[in-house]
DRENKE-698702 format. One record per residue (C-alpha): residue number from 0; residue in one letter; x, y, z. Coordinates in Angstrom, 1 decimal. Example, Ala and Ser with C-alpha at 12.3 -4.5 7.8 and 13.67 -1.06 7.14 Angstrom:
<atoms>
ATOM; nr; rest; px; py; pz
ATOM; 0; a; 12.3; -4.5; 7.8
ATOM; 1; s; 13.7; -1.1; 7.1
</atoms>
This chain:
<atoms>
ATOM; nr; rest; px; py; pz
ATOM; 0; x; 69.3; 118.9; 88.5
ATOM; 1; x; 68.0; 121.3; 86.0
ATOM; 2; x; 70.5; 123.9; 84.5
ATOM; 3; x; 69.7; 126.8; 87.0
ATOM; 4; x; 70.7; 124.3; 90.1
ATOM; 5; x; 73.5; 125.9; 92.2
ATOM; 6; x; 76.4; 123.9; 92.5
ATOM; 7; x; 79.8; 123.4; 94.0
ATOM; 8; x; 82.3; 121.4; 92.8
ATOM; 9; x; 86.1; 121.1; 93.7
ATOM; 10; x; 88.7; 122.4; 91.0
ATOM; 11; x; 92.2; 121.6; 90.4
ATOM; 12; x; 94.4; 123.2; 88.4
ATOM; 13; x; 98.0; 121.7; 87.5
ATOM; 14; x; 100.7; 123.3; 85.3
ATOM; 15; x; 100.4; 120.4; 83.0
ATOM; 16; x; 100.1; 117.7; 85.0
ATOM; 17; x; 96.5; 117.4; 84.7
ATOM; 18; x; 96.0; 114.5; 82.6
ATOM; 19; x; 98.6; 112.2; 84.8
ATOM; 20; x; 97.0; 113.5; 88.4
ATOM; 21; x; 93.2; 112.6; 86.9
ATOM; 22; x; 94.0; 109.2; 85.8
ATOM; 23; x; 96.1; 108.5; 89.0
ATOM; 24; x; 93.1; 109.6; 91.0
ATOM; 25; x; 90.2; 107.8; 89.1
ATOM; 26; x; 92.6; 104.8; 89.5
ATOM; 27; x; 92.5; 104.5; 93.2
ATOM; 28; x; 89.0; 104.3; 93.8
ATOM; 29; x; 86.4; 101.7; 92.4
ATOM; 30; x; 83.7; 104.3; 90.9
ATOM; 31; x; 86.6; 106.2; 89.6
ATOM; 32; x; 85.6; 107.7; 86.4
ATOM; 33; x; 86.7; 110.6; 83.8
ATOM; 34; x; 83.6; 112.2; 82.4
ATOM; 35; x; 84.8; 114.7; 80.1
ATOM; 36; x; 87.7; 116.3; 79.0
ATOM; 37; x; 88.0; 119.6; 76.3
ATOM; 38; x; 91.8; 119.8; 75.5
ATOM; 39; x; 93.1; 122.7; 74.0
ATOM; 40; x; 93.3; 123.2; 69.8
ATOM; 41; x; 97.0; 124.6; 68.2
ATOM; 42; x; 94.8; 127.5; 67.6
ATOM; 43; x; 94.4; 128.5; 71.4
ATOM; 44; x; 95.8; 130.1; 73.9
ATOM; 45; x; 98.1; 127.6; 75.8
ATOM; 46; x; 99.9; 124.4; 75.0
ATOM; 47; x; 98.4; 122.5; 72.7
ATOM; 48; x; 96.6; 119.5; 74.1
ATOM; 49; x; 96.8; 120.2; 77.4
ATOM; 50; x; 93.6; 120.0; 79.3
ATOM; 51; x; 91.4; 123.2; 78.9
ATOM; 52; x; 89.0; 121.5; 81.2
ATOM; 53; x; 88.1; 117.8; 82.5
ATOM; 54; x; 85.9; 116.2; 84.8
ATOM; 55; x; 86.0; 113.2; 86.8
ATOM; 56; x; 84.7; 111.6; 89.5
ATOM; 57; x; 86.4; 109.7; 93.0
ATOM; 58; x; 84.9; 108.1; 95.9
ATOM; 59; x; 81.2; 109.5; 94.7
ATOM; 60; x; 83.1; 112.8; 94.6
ATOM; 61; x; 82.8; 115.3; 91.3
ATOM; 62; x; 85.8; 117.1; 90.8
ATOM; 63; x; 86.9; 119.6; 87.9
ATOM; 64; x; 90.7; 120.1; 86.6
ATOM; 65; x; 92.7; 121.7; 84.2
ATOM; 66; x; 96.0; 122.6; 83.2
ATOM; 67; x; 96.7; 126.6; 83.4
ATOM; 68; x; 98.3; 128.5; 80.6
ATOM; 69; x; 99.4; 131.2; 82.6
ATOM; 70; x; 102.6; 130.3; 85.5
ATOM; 71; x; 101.4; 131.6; 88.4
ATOM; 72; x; 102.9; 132.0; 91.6
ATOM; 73; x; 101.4; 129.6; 94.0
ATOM; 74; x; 100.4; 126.1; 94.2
ATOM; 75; x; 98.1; 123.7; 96.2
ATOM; 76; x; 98.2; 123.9; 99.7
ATOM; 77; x; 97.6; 121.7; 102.5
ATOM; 78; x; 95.5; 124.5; 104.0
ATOM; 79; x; 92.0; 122.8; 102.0
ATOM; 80; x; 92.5; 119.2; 101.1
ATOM; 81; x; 90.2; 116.0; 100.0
ATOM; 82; x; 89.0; 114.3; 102.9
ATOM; 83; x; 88.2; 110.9; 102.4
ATOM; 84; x; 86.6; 108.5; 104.6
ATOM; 85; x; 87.8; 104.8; 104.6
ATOM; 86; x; 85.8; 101.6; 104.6
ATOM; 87; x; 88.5; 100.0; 106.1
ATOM; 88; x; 92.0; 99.9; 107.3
ATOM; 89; x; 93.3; 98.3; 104.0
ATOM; 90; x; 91.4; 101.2; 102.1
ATOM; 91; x; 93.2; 103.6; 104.2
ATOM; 92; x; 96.5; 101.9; 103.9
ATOM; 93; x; 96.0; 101.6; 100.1
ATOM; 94; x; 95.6; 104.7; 99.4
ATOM; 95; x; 98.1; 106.0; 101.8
ATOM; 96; x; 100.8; 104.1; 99.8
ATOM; 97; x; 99.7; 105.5; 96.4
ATOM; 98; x; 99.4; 109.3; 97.6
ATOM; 99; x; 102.7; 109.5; 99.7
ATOM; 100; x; 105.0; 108.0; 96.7
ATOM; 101; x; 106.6; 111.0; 95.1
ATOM; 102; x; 104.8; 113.2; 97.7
ATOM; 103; x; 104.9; 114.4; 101.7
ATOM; 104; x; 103.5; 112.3; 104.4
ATOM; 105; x; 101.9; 115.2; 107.0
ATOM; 106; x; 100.9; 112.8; 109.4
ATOM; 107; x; 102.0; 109.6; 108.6
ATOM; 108; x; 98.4; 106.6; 109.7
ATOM; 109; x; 98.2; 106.3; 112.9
ATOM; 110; x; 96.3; 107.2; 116.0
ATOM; 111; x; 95.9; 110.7; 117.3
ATOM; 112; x; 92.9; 110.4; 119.5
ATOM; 113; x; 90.5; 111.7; 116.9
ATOM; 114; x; 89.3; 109.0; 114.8
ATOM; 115; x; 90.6; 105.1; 114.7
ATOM; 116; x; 93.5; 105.7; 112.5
ATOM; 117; x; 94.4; 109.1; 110.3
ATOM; 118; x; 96.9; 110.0; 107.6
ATOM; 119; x; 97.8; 113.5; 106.1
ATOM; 120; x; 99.6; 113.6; 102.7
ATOM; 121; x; 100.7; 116.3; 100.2
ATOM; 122; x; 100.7; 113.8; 96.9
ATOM; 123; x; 103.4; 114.2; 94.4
ATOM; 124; x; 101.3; 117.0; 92.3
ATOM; 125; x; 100.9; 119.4; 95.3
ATOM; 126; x; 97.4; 118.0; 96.6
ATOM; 127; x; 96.7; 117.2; 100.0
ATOM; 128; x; 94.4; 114.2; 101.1
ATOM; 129; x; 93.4; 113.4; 104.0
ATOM; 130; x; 92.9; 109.9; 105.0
ATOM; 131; x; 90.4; 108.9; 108.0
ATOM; 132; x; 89.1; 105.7; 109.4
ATOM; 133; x; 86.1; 106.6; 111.9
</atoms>
């Protein structure tokens, strides 16, 4: 990829909760990995060392994230989620068990004629994930 490349990449920005949601994530999945994270100087704009901007990566997944310095009046919603596919059913149930403590279960695993087994779940920052076995 040369610097010119178009890209997309998810981004995810927290109220300060940046730095706990990326290591939660990176923790759940075996390639999880933080790349880089610029956290902001007493000099800027913002709380001091919160994250200005970080990037990490789940399930072969690049994702960006930072925590705003402006309170703004929305949120995640479960209206564009993550969408992971499972290896397995413990996979699925692993990671259902993480995401749903502290957070909303959508659609709690099970069947719903669509794929082999399914969860829904808001996690406890505001992010929805969607969990699917094939």
């Amino acid at each position: 990829m040369t610097d010119t490349d178009t890209t997309l990449t998810p981004f995810l920005m927290f109220e300060g909760a940046a730095t706990e949601a990326m290591n939660f994530y990176v923790s759940l999945f075996d390639d999880g990995e933080i790349l880089s994270v610029t956290r902001r100087e007493s000099d800027d704009p913002g709380v001091a060392g919160t994250v200005h901007l970080a990037e990490f990566r789940v399930a072969g997944q690049r994702l960006l994230c930072s925590d705003s310095q402006v309170r703004h009046g929305f949120s995640f919603t479960p209206s564009l989620s993550l969408f992971v596919q499972c290896r397995d059913d413990a996979e699925l149930t692993r990671l259902h068990q993480a995401l749903v403590e502290g957070g909303v279960n959508l659609m709690p695993p099970g069947d719903y004629g669509f794929s082999t087994r399914f969860a829904w779940v808001n996690d406890r920052f505001g992010v929805s994930w969607q969990l699917n076995l094939p």
